[in-house]
N, CA, C and O atoms as a GROMACS GRO file, in nm:
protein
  352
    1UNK      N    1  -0.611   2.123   0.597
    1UNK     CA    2  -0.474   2.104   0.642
    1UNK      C    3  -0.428   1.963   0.606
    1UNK      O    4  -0.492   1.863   0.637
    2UNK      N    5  -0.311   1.960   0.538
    2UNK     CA    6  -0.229   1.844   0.524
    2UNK      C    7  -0.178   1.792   0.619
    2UNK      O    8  -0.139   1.891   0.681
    3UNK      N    9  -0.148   1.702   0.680
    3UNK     CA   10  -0.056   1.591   0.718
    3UNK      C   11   0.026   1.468   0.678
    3UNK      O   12  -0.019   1.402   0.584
    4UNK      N   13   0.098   1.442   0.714
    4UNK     CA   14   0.180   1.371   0.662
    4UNK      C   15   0.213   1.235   0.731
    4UNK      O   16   0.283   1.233   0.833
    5UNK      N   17   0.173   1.141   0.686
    5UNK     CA   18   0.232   0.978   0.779
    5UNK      C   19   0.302   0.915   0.775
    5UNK      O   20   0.300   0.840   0.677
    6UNK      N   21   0.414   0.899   0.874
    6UNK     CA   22   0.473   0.824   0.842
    6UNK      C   23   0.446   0.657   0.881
    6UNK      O   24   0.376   0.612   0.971
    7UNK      N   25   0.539   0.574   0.763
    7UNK     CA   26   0.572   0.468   0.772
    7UNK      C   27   0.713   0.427   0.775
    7UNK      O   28   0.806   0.508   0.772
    8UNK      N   29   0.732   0.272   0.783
    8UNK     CA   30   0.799   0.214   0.801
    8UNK      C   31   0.956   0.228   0.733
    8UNK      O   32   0.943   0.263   0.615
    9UNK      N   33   1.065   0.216   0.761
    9UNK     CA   34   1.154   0.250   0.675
    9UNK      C   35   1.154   0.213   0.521
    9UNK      O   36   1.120   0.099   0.489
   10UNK      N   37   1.185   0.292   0.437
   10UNK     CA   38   1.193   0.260   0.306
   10UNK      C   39   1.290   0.130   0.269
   10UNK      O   40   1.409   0.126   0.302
   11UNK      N   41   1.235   0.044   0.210
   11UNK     CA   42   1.316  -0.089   0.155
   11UNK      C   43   1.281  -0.076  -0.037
   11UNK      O   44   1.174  -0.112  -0.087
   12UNK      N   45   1.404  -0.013  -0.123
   12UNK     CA   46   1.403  -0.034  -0.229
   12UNK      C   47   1.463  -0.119  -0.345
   12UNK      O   48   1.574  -0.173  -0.338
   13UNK      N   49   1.380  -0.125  -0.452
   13UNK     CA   50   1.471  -0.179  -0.556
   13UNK      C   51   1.386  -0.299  -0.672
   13UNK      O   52   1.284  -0.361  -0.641
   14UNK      N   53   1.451  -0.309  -0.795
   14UNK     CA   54   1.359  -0.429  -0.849
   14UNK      C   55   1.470  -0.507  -0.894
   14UNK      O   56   1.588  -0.483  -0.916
   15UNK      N   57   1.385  -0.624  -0.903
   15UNK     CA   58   1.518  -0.706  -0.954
   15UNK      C   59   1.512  -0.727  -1.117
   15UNK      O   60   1.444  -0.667  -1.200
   16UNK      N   61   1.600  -0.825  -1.134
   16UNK     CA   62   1.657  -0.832  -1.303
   16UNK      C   63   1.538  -0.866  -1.412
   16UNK      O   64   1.523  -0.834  -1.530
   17UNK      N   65   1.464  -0.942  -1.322
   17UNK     CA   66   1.319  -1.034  -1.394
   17UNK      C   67   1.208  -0.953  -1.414
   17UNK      O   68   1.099  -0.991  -1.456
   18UNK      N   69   1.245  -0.813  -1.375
   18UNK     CA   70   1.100  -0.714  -1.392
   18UNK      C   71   1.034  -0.737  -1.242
   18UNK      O   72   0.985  -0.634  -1.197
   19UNK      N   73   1.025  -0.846  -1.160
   19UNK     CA   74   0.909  -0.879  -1.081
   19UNK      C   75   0.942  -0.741  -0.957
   19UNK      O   76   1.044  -0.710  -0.895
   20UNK      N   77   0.824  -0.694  -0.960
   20UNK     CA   78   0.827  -0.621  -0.836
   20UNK      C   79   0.916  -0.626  -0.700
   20UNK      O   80   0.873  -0.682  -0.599
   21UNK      N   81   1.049  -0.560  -0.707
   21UNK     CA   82   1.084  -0.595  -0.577
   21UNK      C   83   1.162  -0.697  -0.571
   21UNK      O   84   1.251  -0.692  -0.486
   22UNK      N   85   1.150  -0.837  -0.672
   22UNK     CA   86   1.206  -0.947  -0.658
   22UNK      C   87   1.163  -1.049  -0.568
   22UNK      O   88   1.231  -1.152  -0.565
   23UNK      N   89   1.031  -1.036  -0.470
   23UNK     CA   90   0.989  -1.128  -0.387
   23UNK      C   91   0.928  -1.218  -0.423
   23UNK      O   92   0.918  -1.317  -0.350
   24UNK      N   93   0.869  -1.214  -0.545
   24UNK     CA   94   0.742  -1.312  -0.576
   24UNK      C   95   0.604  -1.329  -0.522
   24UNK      O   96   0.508  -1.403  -0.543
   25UNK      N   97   0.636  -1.218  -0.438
   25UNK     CA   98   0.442  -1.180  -0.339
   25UNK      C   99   0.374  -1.110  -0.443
   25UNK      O  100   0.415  -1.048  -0.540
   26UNK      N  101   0.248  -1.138  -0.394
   26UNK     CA  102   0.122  -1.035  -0.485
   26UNK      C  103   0.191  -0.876  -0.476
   26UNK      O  104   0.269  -0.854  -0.385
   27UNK      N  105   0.161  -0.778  -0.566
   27UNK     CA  106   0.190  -0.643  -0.541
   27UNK      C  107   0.087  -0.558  -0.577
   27UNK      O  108   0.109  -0.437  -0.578
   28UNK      N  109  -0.021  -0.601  -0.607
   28UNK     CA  110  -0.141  -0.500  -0.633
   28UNK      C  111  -0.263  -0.605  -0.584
   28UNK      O  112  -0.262  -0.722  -0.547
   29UNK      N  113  -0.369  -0.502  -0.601
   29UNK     CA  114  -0.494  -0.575  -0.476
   29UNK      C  115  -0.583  -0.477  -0.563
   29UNK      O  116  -0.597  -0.356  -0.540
   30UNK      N  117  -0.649  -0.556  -0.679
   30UNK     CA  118  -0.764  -0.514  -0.716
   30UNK      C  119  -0.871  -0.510  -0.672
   30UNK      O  120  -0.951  -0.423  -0.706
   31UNK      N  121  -0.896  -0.593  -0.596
   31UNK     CA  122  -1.005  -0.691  -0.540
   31UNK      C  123  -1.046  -0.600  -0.382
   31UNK      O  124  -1.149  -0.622  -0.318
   32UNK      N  125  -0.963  -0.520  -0.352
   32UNK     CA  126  -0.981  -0.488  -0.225
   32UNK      C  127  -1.037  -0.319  -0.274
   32UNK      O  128  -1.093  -0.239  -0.199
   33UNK      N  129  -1.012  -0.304  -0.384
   33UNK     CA  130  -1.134  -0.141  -0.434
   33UNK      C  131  -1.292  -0.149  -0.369
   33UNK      O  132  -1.365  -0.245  -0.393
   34UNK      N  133  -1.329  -0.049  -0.294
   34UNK     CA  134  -1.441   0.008  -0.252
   34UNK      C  135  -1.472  -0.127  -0.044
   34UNK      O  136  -1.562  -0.126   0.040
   35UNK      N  137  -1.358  -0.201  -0.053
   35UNK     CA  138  -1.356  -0.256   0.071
   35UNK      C  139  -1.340  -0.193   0.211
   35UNK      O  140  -1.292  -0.080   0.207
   36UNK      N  141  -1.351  -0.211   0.257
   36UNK     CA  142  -1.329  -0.143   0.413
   36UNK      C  143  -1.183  -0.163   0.414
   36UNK      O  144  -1.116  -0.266   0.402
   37UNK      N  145  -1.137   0.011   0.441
   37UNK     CA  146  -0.991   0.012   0.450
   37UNK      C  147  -0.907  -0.092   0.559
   37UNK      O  148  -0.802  -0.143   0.518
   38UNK      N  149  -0.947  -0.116   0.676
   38UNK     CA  150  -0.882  -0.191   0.793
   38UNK      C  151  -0.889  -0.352   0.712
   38UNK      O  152  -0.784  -0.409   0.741
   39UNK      N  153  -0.944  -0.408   0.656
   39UNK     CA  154  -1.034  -0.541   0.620
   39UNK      C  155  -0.897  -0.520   0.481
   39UNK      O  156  -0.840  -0.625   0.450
   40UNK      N  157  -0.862  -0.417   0.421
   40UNK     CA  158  -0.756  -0.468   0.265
   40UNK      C  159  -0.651  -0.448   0.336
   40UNK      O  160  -0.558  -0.520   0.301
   41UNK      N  161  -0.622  -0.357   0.450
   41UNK     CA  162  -0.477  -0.406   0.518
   41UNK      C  163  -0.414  -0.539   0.557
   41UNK      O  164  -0.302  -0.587   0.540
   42UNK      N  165  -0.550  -0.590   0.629
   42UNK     CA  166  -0.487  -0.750   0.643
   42UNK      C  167  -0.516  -0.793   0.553
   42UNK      O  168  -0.446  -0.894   0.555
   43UNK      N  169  -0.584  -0.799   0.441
   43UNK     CA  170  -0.575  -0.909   0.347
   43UNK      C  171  -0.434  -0.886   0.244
   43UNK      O  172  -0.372  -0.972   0.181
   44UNK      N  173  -0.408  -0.728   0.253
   44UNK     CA  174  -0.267  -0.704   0.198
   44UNK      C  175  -0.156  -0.771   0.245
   44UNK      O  176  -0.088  -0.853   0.184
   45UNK      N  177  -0.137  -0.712   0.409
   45UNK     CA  178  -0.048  -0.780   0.446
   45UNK      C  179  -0.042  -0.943   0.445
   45UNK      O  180   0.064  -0.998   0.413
   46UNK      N  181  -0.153  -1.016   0.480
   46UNK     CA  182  -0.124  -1.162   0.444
   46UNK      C  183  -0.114  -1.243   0.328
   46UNK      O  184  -0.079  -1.361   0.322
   47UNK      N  185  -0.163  -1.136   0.200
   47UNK     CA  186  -0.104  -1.194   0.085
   47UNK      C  187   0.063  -1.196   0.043
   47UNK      O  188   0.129  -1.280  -0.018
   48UNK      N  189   0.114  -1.018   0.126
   48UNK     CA  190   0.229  -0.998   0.104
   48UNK      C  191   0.312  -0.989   0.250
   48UNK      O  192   0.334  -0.879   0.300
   49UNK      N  193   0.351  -1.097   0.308
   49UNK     CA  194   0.435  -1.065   0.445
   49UNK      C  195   0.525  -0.998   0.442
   49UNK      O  196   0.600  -1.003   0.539
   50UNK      N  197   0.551  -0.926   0.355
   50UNK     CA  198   0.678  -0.852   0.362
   50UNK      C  199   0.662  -0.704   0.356
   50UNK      O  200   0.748  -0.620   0.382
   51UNK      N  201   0.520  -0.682   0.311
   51UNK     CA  202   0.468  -0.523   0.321
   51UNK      C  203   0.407  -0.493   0.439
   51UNK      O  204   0.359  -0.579   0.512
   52UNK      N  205   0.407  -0.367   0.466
   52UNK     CA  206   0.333  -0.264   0.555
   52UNK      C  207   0.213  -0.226   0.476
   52UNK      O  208   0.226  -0.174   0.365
   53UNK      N  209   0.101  -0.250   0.528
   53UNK     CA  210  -0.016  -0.144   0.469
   53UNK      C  211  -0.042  -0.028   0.524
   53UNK      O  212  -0.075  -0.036   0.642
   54UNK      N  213  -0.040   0.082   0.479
   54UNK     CA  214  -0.071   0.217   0.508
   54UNK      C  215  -0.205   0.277   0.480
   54UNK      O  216  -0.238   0.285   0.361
   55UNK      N  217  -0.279   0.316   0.565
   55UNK     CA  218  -0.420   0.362   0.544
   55UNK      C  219  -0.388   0.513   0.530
   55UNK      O  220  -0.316   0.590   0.594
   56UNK      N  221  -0.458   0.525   0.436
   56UNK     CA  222  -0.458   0.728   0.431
   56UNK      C  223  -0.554   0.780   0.378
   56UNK      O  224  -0.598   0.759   0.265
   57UNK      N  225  -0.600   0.871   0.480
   57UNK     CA  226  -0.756   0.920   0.487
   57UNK      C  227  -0.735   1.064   0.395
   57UNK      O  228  -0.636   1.134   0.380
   58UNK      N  229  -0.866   1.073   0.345
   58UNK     CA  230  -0.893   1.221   0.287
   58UNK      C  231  -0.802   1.309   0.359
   58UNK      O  232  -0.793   1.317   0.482
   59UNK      N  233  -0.719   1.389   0.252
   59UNK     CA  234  -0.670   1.514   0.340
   59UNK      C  235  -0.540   1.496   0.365
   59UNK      O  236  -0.474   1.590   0.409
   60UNK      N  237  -0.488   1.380   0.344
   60UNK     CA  238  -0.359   1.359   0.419
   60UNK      C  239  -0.271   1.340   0.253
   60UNK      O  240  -0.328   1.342   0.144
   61UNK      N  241  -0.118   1.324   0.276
   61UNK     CA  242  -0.084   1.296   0.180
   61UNK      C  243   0.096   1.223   0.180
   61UNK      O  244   0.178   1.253   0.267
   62UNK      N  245   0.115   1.164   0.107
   62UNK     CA  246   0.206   1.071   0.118
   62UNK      C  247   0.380   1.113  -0.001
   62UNK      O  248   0.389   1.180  -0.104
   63UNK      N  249   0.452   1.061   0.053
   63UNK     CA  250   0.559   1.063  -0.040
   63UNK      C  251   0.557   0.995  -0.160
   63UNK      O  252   0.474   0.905  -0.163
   64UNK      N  253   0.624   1.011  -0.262
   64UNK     CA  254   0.639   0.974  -0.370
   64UNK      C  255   0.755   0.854  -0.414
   64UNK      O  256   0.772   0.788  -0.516
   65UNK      N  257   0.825   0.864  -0.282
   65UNK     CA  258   0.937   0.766  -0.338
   65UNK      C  259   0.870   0.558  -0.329
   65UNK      O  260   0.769   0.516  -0.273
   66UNK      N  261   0.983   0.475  -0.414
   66UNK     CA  262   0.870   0.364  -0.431
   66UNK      C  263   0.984   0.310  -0.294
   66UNK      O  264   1.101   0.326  -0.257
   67UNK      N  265   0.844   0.231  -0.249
   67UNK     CA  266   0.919   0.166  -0.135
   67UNK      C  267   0.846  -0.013  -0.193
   67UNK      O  268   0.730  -0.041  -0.223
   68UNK      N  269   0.962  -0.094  -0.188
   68UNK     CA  270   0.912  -0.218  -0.229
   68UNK      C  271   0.813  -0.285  -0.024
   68UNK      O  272   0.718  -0.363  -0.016
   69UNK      N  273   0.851  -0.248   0.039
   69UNK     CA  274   0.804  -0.263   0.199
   69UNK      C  275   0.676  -0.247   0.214
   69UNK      O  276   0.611  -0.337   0.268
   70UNK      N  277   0.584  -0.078   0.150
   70UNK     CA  278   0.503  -0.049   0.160
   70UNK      C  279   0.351  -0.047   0.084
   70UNK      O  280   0.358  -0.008  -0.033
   71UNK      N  281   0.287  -0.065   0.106
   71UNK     CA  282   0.164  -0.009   0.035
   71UNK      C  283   0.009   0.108   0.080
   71UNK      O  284  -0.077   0.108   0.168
   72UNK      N  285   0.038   0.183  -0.024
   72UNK     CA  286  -0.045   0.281   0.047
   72UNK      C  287  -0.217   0.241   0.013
   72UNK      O  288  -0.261   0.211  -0.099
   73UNK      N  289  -0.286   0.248   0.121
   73UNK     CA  290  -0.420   0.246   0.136
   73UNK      C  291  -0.524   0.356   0.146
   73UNK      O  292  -0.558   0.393   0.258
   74UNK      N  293  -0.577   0.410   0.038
   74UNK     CA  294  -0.628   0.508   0.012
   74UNK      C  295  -0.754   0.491   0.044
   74UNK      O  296  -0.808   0.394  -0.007
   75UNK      N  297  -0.834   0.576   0.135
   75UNK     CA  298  -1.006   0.566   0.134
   75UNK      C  299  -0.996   0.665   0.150
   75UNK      O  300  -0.905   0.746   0.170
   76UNK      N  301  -1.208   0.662   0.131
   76UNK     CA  302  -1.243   0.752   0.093
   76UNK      C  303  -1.280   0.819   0.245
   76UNK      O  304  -1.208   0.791   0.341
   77UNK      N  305  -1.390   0.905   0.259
   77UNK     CA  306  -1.460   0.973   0.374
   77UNK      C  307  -1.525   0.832   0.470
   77UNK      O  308  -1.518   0.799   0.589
   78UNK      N  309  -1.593   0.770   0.343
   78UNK     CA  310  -1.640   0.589   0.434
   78UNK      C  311  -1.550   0.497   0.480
   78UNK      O  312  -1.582   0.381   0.507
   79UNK      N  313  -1.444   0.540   0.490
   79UNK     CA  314  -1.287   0.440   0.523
   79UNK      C  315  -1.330   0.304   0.408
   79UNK      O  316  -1.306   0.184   0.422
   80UNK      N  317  -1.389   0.364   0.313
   80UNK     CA  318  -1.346   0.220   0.187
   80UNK      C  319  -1.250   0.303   0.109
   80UNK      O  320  -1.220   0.423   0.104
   81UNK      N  321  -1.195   0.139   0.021
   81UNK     CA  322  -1.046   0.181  -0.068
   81UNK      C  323  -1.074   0.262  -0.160
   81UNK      O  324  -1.173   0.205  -0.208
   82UNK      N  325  -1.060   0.356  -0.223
   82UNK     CA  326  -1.089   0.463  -0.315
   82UNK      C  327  -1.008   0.444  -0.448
   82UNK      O  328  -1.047   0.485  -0.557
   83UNK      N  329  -0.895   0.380  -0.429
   83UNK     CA  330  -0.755   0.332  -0.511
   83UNK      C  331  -0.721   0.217  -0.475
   83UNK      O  332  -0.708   0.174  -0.360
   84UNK      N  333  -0.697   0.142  -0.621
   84UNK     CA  334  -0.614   0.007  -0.584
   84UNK      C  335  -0.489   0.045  -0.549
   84UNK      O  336  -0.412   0.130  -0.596
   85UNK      N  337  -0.481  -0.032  -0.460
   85UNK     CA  338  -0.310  -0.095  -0.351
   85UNK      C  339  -0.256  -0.104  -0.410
   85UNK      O  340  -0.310  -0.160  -0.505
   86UNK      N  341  -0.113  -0.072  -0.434
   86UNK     CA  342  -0.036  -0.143  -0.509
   86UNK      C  343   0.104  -0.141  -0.403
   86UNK      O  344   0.098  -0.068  -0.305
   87UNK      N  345   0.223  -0.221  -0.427
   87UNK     CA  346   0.357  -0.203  -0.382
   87UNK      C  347   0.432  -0.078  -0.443
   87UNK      O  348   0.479  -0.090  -0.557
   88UNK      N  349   0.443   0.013  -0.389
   88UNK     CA  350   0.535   0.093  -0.381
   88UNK      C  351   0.566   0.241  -0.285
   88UNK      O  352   0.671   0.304  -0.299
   0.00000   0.00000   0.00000
């Protein structure tokens, strides 16, 4: 069975310069692949104060639209990251 999570309201858009969003925060988190999902949320959110990190476990599944606000946190069955983070 699917479920569905929600987050935070959607905040979109990029700006003129290409940069993600236009903030100038980090927007991807290589570094946090195979980490303990709770442990790349905060290091997400304190690289990027302006995102939400979203954890999402096996089984569940997420929307498609890009939200510059959010980032989804994918683990696996071991609650490590399965997918790099990225902003959208």
């Amino acid at each position: 069975m699917s479920l569905r999570i929600p987050y935070p309201p959607c905040v979109s858009g990029l700006s003129s310069d290409g940069d993600i969003c236009g903030t100038g925060y980090k927007s991807v988190w290589p570094n946090t692949l195979g980490m303990d999902g709770k442990q790349a949320k905060e290091i997400i959110e304190k690289d990027n104060p302006l995102v939400t990190g979203v954890i999402i476990s096996p089984g569940f599944y997420v929307s498609h639209d890009f939200c510059c606000n959010r980032v989804w946190v994918f683990v696996d069955k071991h609650h490590k990251v399965s997918v790099v983070p990225k902003v959208g």
